[in-house]
C-alpha positions in Angstrom: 26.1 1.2 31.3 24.4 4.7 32.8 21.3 4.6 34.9 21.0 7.6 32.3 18.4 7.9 30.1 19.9 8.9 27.2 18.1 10.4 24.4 19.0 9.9 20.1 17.6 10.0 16.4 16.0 6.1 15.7 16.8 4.2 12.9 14.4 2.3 10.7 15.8 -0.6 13.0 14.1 0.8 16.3 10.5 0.8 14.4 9.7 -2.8 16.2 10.5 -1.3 19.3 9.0 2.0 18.8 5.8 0.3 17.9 6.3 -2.0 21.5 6.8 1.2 23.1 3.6 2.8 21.5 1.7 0.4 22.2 2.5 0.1 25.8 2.1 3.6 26.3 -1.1 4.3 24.6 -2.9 0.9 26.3 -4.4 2.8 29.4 -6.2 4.6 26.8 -7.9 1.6 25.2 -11.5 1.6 25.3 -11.6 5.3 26.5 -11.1 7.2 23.6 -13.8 7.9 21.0 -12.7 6.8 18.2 -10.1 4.6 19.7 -6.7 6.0 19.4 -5.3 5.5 15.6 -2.1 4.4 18.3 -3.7 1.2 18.4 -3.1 0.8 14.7 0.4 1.1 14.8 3.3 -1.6 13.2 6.9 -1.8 12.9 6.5 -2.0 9.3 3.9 1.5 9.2 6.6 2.8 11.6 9.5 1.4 9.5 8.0 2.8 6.0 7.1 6.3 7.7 10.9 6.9 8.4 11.2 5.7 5.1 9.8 8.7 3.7 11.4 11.4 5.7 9.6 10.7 9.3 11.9 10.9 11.7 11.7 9.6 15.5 13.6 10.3 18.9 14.1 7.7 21.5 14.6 7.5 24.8 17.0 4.5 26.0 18.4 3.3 29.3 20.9 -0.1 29.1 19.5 -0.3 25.6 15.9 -0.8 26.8 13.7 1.8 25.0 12.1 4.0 27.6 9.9 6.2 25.8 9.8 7.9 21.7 8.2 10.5 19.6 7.5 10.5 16.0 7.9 14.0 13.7 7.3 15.2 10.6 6.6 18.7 8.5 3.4 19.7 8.3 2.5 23.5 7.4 6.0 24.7 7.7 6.4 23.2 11.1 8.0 20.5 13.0 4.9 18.4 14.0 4.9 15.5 16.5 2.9 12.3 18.0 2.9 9.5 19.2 4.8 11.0 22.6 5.0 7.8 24.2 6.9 6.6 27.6 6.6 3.2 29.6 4.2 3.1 32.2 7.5 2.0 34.3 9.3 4.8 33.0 6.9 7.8 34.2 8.1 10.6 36.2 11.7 11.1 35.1 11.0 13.6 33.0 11.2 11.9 29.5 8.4 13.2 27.4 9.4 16.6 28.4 12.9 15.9 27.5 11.5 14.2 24.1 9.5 17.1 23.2 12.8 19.0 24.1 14.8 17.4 21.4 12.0 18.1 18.7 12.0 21.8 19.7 15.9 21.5 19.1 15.5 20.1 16.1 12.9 22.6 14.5 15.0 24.7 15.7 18.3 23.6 13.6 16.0 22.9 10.4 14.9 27.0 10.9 11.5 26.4 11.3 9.4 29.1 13.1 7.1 26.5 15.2 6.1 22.8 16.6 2.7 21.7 16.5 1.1 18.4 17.7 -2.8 17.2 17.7 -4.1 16.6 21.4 -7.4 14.8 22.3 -10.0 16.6 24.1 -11.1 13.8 26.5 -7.4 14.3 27.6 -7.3 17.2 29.8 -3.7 16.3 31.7 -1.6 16.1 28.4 -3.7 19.3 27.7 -1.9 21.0 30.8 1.5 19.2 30.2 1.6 20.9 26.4 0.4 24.2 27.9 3.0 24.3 30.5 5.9 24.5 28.0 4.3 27.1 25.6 1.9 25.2 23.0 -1.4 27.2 22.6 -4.7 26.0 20.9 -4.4 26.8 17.0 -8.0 25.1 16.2 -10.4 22.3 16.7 -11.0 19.4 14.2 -13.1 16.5 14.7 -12.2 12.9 13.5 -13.4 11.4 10.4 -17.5 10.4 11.0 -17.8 13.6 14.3 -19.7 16.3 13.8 -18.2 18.0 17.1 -14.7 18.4 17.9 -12.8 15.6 19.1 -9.1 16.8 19.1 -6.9 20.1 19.8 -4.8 21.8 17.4 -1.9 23.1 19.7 1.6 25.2 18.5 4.0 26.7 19.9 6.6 29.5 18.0 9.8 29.2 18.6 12.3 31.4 18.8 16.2 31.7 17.7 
């Protein structure tokens, strides 16, 4: 066994623990976010029926623990992802930007021109973290019952 963190495609058979890991992930934002973060919503069988139809995930695993995940799917011609999620104990090694690594990779080796992902704007700090590797404010949107803004558009182009 490596001390490792090792990175690979899930399974329909990881969507239990990829909901655990969510959920762990997203609870410091509980009761902070307004609306509440559609994180808090998630199931293994949502999760499971998603990869179902073409979703696909990356996980992060040490010993066979899951670490940290990311969930991806086309949207506008694009590789899009959320639900970037990594333990609370797990913080600091590096494992969402390795995650968000492997999706570039994988837009990449599907052709697409770009990766795109929806951040909120009471979230400043995963603001920065997205603008440090090259995503850039696309648009604005507000959720369902807003009339201002609630979340960031973000893309970055990739290239060759």
């Amino acid at each position: 066994m490596s001390d490792t963190p090792a990175l690979r495609l899930a399974t329909i058979a990881d969507a239990p623990a990829i909901a655990a890991t969510i959920a762990a992930a997203f609870a410091q934002y509980r009761g902070k976010l307004v609306p509440e973060s559609g994180a808090f919503g998630e199931s293994a069988d949502a999760i499971a029926a998603e990869l179902k139809k073409g979703a696909g995930a990356i996980v992060a695993e040490r010993n066979g623990e899951m670490l940290g995940c990311v969930i991806t799917n086309l949207q506008e011609g694009d590789l899009y992802f959320g639900r970037l999620s990594v333990l609370p104990t797990a913080r600091g090694l590096g494992l969402a930007k390795r995650l968000i690594a492997a999706v570039e990779q994988d837009a990449r080796s599907r052709g697409l021109p770009g990766v795109r992902l929806g951040v909120r704007i009471a979230l400043p700090d995963n603001q920065r973290l997205f603008n440090s590797l090259g995503y850039r404010e696309i648009s604005r949107e507000a959720h369902p019952g807003f009339y201002h803004p609630t979340s960031i558009n973000m893309r970055k182009a990739l290239e060759g």
